[in-house]
C-alpha positions in Angstrom: 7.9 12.2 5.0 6.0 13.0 1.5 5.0 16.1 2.8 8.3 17.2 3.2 9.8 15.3 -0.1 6.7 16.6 -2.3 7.0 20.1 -0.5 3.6 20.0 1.1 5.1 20.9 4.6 8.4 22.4 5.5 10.6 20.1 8.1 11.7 22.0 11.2 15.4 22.6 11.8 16.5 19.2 13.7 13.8 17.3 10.9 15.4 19.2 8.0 18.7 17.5 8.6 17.4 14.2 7.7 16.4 15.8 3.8 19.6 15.3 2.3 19.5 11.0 3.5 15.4 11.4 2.2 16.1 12.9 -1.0 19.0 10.2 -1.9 16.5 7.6 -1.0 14.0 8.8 -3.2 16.6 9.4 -6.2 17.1 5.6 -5.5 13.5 4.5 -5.5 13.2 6.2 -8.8 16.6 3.8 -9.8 14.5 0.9 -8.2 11.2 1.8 -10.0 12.6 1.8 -13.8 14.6 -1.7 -12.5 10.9 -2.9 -11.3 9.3 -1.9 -14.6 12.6 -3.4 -17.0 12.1 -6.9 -15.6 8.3 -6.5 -15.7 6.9 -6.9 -12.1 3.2 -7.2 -12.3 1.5 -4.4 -10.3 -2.2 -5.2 -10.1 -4.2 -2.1 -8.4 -6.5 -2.8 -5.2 -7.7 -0.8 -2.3 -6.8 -1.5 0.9 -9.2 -0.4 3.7 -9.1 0.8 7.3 -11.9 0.7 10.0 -12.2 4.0 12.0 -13.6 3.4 15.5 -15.5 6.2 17.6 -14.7 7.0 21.5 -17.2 4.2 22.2 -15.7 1.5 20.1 -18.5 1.7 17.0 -17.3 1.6 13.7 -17.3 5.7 12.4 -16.6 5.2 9.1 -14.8 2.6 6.8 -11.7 4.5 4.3 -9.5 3.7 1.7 -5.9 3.3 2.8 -3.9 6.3 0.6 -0.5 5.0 -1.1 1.9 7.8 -2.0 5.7 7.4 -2.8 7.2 7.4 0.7 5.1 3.7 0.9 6.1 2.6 -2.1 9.7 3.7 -1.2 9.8 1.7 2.1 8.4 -1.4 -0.1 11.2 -1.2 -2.7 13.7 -0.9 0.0 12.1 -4.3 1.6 12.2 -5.4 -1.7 15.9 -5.3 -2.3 16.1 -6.1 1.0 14.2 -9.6 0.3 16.2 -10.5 -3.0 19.9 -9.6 -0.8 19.1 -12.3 1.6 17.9 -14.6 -1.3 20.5 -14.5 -3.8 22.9 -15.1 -0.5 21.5 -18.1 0.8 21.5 -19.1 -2.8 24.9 -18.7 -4.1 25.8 -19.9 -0.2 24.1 -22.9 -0.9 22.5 -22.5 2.3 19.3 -24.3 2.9 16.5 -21.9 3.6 12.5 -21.3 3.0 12.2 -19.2 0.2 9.0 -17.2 -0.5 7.6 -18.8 -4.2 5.5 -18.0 -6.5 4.8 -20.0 -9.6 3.3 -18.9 -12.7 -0.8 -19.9 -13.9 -1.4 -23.9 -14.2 -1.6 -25.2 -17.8 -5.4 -25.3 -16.9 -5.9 -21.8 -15.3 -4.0 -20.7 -18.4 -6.8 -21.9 -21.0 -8.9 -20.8 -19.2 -7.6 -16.9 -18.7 -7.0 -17.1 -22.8 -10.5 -18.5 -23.2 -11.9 -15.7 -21.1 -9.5 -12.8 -22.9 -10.5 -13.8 -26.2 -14.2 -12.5 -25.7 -12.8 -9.4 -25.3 -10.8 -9.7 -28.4 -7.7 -9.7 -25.8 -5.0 -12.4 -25.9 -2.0 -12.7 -23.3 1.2 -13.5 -24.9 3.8 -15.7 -23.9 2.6 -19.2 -25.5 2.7 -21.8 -23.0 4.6 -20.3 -20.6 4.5 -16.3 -20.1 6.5 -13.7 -18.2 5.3 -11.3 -15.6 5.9 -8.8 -18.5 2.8 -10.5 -20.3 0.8 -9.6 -17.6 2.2 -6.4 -17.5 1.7 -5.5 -21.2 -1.6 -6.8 -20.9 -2.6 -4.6 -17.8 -1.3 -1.6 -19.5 -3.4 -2.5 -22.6 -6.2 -2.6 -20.5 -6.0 0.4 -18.1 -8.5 2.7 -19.9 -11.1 0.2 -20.7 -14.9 0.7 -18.9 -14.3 -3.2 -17.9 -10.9 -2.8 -16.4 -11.8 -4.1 -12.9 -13.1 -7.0 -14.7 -9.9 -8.0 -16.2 -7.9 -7.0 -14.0 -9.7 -9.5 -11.8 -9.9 -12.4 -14.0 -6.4 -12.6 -14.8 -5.2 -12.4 -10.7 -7.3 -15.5 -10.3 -4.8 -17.1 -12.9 -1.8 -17.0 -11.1 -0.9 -19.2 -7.9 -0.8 -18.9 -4.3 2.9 -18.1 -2.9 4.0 -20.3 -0.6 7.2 -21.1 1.7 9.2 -23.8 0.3 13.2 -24.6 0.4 13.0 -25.5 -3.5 13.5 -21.9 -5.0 11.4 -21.7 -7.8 11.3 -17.8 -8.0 8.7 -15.5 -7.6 6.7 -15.1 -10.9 4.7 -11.7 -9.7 7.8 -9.6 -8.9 10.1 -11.3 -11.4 12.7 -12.3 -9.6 14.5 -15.4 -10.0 15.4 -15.5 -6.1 12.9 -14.3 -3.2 12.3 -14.5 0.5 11.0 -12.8 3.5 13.6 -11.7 5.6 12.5 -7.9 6.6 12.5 -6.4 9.8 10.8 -6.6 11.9 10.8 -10.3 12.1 7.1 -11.2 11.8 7.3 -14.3 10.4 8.4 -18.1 11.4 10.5 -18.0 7.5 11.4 -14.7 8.5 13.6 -16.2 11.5 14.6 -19.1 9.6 15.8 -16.6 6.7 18.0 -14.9 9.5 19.1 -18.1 11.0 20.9 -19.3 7.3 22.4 -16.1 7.4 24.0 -16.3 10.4 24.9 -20.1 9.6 26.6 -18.8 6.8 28.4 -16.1 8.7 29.8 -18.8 10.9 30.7 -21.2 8.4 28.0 -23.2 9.4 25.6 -25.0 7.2 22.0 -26.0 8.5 20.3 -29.3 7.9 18.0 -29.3 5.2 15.6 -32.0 6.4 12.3 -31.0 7.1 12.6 -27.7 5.8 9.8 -28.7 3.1 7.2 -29.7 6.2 7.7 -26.5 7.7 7.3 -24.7 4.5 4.0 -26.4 4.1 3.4 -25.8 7.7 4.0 -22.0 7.5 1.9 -21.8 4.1 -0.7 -23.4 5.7 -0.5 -20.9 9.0 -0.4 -18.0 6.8 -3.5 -18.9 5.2 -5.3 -19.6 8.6 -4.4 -16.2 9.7 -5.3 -14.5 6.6 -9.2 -16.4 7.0 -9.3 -15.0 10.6 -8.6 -11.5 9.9 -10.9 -11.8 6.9 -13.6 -13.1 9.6 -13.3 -10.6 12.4 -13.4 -8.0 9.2 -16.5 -9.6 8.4 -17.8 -9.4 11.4 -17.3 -5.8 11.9 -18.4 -4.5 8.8 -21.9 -7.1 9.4 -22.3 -5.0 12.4 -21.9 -1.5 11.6 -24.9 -2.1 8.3 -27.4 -3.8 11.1 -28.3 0.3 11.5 -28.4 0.3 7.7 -31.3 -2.0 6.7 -33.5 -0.7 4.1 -30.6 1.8 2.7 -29.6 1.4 -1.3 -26.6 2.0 -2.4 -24.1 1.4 -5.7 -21.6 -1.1 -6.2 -19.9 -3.5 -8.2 -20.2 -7.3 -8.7 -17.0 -8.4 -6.7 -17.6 -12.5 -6.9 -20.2 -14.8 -9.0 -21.0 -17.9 -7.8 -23.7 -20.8 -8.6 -26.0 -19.3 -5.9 -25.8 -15.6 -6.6 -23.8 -13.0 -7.0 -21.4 -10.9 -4.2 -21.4 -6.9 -4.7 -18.7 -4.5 -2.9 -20.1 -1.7 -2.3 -18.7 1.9 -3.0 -17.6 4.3 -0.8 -17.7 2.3 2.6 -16.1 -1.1 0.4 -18.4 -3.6 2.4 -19.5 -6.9 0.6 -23.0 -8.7 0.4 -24.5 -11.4 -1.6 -27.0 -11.0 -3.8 -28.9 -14.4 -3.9 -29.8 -15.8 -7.1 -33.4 -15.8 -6.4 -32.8 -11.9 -6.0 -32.3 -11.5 -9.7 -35.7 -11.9 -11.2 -38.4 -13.8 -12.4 -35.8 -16.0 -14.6 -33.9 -19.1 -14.4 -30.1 -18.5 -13.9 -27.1 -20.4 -15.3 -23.9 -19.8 -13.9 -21.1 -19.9 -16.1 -17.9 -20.5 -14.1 -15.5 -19.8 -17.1 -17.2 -16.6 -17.8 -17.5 -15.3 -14.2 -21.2 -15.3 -15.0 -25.0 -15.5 -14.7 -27.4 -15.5 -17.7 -30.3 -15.7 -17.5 -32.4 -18.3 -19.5 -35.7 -17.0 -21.0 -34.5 -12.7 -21.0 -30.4 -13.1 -21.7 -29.9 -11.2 -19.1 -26.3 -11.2 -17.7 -24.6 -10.3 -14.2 -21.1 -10.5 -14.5 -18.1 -10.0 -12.7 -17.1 -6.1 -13.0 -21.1 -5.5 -13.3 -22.6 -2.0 -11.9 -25.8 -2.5 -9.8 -27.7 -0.5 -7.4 -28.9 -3.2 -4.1 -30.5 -2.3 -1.4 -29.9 -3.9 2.4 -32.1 -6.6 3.3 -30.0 -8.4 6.3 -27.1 -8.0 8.5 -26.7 -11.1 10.5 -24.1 -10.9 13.1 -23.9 -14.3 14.3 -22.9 -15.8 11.0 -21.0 -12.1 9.9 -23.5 -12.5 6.6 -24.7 -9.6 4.7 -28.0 -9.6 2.3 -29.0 -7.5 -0.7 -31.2 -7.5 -2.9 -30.9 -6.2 -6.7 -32.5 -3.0 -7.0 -31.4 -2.2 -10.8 -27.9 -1.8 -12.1 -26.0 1.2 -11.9 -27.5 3.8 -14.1 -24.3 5.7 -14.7 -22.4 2.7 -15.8 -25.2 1.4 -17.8 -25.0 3.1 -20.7 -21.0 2.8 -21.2 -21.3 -0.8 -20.3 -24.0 -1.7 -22.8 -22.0 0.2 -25.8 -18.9 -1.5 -24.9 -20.5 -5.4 -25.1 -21.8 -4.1 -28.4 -18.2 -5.0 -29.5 -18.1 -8.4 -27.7 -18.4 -11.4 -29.9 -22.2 -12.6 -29.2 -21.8 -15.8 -26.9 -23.9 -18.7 -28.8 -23.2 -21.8 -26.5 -24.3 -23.2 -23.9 -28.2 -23.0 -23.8 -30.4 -25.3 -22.1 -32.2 -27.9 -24.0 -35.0 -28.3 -22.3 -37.1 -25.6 -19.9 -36.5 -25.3 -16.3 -38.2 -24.0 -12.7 -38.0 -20.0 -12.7 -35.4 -19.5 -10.1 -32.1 -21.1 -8.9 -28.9 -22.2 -10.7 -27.7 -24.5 -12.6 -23.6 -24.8 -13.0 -22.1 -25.1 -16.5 
């Protein structure tokens, strides 16, 4: 479909009769876009990945998934879609699981701002900002050498969405109404969306009792089947780098933690931890504000966003765990890294008073 609407390929006779319906849908996507960026719907960036298989079942590669505008024309369609159902059930008054998402916690919050304000960076809203904060505040950023970083840091401020009848809204695509209703029906709240329809439809009302246990029940669900497909992902990707032992390659510090450090690497976007014995001859604090490790007696700091070079040192199958070890960091990211914490505010808290063993960590 984008190869016929960006005039890549040419549709054949029967094909080309669909244009004119095409063409009017993308002249509407372009209507839904400008609507999407006036009420300030977040749009963090991420790659989504897909596992090739061979013909005898081995994993041939590992790619990025492509976007173009025919996806992000389906989405805004599902999107509209969504809020239809919503703001009927709503002004229906008919009970229903909506899909919710809150804005950051009063904690989270201070701690974001605490964060951005080493960078010189401040998110604006007071107490309680929009999704258009977070937008301005991504834009600000998008050219920066740390964007990842950021970018990162502040999508760990926000909330989980959940299924509940109390419609609170959905903070991330600013809309004040919001469910999952799209066909195909893949969901339990999906059903239940369609079932308040039709209620309404037949002058029917359904009972709001236990709505709120099955939203909880269905959050819960989602999240379970989320952690297995992260686990069989795991599990592939642990298998296909057993034949990869030894190999170095470049990444990026994807997760800090008190006992070391996970890096994704490029190219084949496949996840391993680098233990905090790995680091060096050093003791390692691990600052959980800062979404990093410094080390004691050198100052030397991995932190989230960080460029390093690892190189393979396990890939254990029956627990789908993958180690590195640090190599050095990323020689083409060095330099631009270095010149740009030049310009950070030096950090002067938080030193040990007394000396400690060489390795391990200690949390802040």
């Amino acid at each position: 479909m984008w190869d016929w609407l960006s005039g890549a390929a040419k549709p054949e006779k029967k094909q080309a009769e669909l244009m004119p319906h095409l063409e009017a849908l993308d002249k509407l996507f372009r209507v839904l876009l400008k609507a999407r960026a006036k009420r300030g719907a977040i749009d963090f960036g991420s790659t989504e990945t897909q596992i090739i298989f061979d013909d005898q079942g081995k994993i041939k590669e590992i790619v990025p998934v492509i976007r173009n505008d025919a996806h992000r024309i389906i989405e805004e369609c599902m999107l509209a879609a969504n809020v239809c159902a919503s703001d009927y059930l709503h002004e229906n008054k008919q009970p229903a699981l909506f899909r919710v998402h809150e804005g950051p916690t009063p904690e989270k919050l201070t701690a974001l701002r605490g964060f951005l304000a080493e960078f010189g960076l401040d998110l604006g809203g007071g107490d309680k900002p929009h999704a258009k904060d977070y937008g301005a505040l991504l834009e600000k950023i998008k050219d920066r050498p740390d964007h990842g970083l950021l970018q990162t840091v502040m999508l760990r401020s926000l909330r989980q969405a959940i299924y509940s009848p109390d419609n609170k809204g959905h903070f991330g695509l600013a809309y004040e109404a919001y469910t999952h209703f799209t066909s195909p029906i893949r969901r339990y709240p999906d059903l239940l969306v369609h079932r308040g329809i039709k209620a309404v439809l037949n002058g029917e009302k359904l009972p709001a009792k236990g709505l709120a246990e099955i939203g909880l029940h269905c959050s819960m669900t989602e999240r379970r089947a989320d952690d297995a497909t992260r686990d069989v992902d795991a599990w592939l990707k642990t298998y296909f780098m057993q034949d990869r032992i030894g190999d170095e390659y470049n990444g990026t510090v994807s997760a800090v933690t008190s006992f070391g450090m996970f890096v994704a690497i490029d190219d084949i976007f496949i996840e391993g931890l680098v233990h905090v014995s790995e680091l060096g001859q050093d003791y390692f604090h691990y600052d959980q504000a800062k979404h990093m490790m410094l080390g004691e007696r050198t100052g030397k700091k991995y932190r989230l966003g960080d460029r390093v070079r690892i190189k393979v040192m396990r890939a254990d199958i029956e627990t789908s765990k993958i180690d590195f070890s640090l190599v050095e960091q990323d020689s083409s990211a060095l330099d631009m890294q270095r010149a740009f914490e030049k310009r950070e505010p030096e950090n002067k808290s938080g030193k040990p008073k007394t000396s400690k063993p060489r390795t391990g960590a200690k949390k802040k």
